[in-house]
C-alpha positions in Angstrom: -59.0 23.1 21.1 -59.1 19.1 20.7 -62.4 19.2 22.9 -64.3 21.9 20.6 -62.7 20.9 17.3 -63.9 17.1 17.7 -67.8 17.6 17.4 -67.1 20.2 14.8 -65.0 18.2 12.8 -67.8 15.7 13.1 -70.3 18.0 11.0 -67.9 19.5 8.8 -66.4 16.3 7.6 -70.0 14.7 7.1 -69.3 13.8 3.7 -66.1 12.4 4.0 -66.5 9.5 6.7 -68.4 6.8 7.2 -69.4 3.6 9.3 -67.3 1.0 7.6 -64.7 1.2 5.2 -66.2 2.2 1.5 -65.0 2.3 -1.8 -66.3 4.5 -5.0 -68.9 2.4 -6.8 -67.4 0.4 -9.3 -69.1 1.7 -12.4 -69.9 -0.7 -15.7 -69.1 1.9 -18.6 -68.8 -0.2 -22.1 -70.8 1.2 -24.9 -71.6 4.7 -26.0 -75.8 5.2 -25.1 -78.3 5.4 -27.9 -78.1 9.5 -28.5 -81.7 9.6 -28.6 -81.9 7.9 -25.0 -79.5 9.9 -23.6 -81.3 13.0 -24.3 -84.3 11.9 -23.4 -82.9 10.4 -19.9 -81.1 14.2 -19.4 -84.0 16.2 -20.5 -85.6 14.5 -17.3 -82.7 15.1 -15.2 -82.7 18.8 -16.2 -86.2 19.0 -16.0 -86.3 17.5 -12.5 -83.2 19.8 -11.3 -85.1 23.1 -12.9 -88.0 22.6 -10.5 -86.4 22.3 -7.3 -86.3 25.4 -5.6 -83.2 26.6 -4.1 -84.2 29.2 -1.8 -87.4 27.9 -0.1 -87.2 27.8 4.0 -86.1 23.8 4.7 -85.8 21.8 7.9 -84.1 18.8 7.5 -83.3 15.5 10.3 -80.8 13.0 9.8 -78.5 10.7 11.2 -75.5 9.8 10.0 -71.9 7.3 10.9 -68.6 7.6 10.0 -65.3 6.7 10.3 -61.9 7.7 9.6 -58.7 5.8 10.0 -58.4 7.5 13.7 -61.9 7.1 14.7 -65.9 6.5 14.3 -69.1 7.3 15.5 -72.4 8.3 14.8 -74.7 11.4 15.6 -78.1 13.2 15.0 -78.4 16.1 12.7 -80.9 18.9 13.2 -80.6 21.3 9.6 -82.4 24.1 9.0 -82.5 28.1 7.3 -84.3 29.3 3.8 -82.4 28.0 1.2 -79.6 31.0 1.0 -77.5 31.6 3.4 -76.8 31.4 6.7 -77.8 27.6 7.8 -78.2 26.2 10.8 -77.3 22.8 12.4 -77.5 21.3 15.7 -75.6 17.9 16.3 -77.3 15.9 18.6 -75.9 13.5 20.9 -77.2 9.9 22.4 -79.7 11.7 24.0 -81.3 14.4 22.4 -79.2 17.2 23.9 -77.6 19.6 22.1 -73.6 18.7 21.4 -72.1 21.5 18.9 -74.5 23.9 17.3 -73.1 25.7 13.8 -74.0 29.0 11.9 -72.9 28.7 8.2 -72.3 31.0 5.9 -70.1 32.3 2.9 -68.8 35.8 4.7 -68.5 33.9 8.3 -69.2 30.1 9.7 -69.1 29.7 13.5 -69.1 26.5 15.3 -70.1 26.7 19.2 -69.7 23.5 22.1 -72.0 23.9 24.7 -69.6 22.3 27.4 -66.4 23.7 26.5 -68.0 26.9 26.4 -65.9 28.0 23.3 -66.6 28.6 19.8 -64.9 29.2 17.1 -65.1 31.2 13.3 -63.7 31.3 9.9 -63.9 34.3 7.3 -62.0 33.7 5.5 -63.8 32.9 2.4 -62.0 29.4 2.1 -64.0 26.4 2.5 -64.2 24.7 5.8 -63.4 21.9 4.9 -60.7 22.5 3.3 -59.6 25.0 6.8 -59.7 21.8 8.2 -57.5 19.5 5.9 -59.9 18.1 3.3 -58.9 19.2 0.0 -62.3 18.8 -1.7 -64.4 20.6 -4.1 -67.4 20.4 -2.1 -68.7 22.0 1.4 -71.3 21.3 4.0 -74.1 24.0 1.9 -73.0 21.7 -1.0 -74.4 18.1 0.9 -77.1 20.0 2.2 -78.0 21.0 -1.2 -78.1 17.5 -2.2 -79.9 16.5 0.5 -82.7 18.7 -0.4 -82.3 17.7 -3.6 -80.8 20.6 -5.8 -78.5 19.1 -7.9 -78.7 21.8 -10.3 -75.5 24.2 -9.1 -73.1 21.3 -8.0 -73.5 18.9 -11.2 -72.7 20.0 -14.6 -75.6 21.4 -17.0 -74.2 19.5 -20.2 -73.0 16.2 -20.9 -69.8 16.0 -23.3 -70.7 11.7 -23.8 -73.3 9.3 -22.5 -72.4 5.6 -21.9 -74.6 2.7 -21.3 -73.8 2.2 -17.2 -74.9 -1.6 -16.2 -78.1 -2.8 -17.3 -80.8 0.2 -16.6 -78.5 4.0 -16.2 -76.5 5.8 -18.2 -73.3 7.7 -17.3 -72.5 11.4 -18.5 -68.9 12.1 -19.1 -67.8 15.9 -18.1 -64.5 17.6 -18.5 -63.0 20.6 -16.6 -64.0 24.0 -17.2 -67.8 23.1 -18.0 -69.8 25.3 -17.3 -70.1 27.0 -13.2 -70.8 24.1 -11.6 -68.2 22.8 -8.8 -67.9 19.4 -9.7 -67.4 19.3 -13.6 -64.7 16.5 -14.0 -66.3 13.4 -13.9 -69.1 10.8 -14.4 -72.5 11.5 -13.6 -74.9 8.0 -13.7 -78.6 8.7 -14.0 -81.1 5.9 -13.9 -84.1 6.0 -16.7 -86.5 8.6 -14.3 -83.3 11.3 -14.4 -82.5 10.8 -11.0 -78.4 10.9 -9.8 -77.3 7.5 -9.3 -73.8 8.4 -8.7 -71.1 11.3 -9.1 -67.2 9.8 -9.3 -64.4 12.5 -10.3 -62.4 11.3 -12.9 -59.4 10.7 -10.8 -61.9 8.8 -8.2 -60.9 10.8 -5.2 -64.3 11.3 -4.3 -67.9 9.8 -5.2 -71.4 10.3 -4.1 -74.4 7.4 -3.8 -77.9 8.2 -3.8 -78.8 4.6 -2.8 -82.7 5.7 -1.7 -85.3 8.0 -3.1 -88.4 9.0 -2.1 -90.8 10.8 -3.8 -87.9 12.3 -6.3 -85.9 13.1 -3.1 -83.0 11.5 -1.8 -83.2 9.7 1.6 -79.8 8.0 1.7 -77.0 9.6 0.6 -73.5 8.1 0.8 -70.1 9.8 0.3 -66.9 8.3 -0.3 -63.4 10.1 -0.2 -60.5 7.9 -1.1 -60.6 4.7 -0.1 -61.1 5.4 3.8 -63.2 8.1 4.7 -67.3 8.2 4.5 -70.5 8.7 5.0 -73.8 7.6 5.0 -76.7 10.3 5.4 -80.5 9.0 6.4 -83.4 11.4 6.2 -85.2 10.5 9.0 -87.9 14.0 8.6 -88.2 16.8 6.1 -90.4 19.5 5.5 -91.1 22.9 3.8 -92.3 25.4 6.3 -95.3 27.4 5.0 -93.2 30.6 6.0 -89.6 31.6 6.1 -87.4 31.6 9.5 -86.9 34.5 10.6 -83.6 36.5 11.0 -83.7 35.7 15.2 -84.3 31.5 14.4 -81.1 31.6 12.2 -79.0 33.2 14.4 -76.6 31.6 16.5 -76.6 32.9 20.5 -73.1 32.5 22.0 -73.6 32.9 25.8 -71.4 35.6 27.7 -68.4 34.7 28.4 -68.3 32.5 25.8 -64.5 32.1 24.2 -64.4 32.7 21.1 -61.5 31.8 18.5 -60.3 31.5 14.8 -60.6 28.3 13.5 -57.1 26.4 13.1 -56.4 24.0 10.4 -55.8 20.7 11.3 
């Protein structure tokens, strides 16, 4: 299992390793924002996160490095499906060829390895991630989500209190149980367009950096569990096909004799 588990630990754990050692961002909260501002700054934010649609057919390219205490590396991404479920991701390695290829979904994810010849599933309903030892609010559909940029079911949809944050954002303070959003204890920093800055949880156990935009869409997106695990995501393409993939282009063809096994947590 070490062999299959290693390139899909890779994808599964995208947000939670990196090249280098990282730290959360340090934010620079000391005065309550100007209420005025602050709703004006949201109202954008909202605004922005309202007109990005959720279910249009996306293909996505990125690369991405991480590290964790045991190990780094880096690897190619190839993302794509119609906004719902299932997704599907090829990692690619040095070379353009085909690594580990995944099928995501809520009812059932499969990863497969091309050289081992195995794959494996999960149906379980929990996350992967956390099948896999990451105790995280957050799952692979939830980065790619971001990376499309749909912040709109992951971050809160009010703001309890808004902070000046360093000389040009302001930070949004949230508190458990707002609202259906995952992530709803923490700060979110917006800069003066509306755009996501920053997430940090309250306790600090996770952040995410959206150090790059372009045209209102994130380019570089980096990740930080801890103080020793994550990642750093660059777009390198993406596009909105004119028509929706089909059922056959989101499926995931597993080879006969291909062995196929529950996924274990580690």
């Amino acid at each position: 299992m070490k062999r299959l588990l290693r390139p899909a630990f890779v994808v599964l754990c995208l947000a939670f390793l990196s090249a280098c050692a990282q730290h959360a961002p340090q934010l620079r909260i000391e005065q309550q924002a100007p209420q005025t501002e602050a709703e004006l700054v949201w109202g954008k934010y909202q605004s922005k996160a309202a007109n990005m649609s959720a279910t249009a057919p996306f293909s996505v390219s990125a690369s991405f490095r991480f590290k964790t205490p045991d190990s780094s590396n880096r690897a190619s991404l190839r993302i794509w499906g119609n906004g719902a479920d299932p997704v599907r991701i090829d990692i690619l390695g040095p070379f353009g060829s085909v690594v580990a290829s995944l099928r995501l979904s809520e009812s059932r994810s499969i990863i497969y390895e091309p050289d081992s010849e195995r794959a494996v599933y999960s149906d379980s309903g929990q996350e992967l991630l956390v099948r896999l030892g990451l105790p995280v609010a957050v799952s692979v559909q939830d980065i790619i989500a971001l990376l499309r940029g749909n912040y709109g079911e992951l971050f809160p949809s009010t703001y309890e209190t808004a902070y000046l944050e360093g000389e040009a954002n302001i930070a949004y303070s949230f508190s458990s149980g707002n609202g259906k959003q995952k992530l709803t204890n923490g700060v979110l920093v917006l800069d003066k367009q509306g755009l996501p800055v920053v997430w940090e949880q309250k306790d600090k156990s996770m952040s995410i950096s959206f150090e790059r935009y372009d045209n209102g869409l994130p380019d570089k997106i980096r990740v930080v569990a801890g103080t020793d695990r994550s990642a750093l995501f660059l777009i390198k393409e993406r596009s909105t096909p004119a028509t929706a993939f089909t059922s056959k282009a989101l499926e995931l063809h597993l080879p006969e004799g291909t062995k196929i096994e529950p996924m274990r947590s580690m």
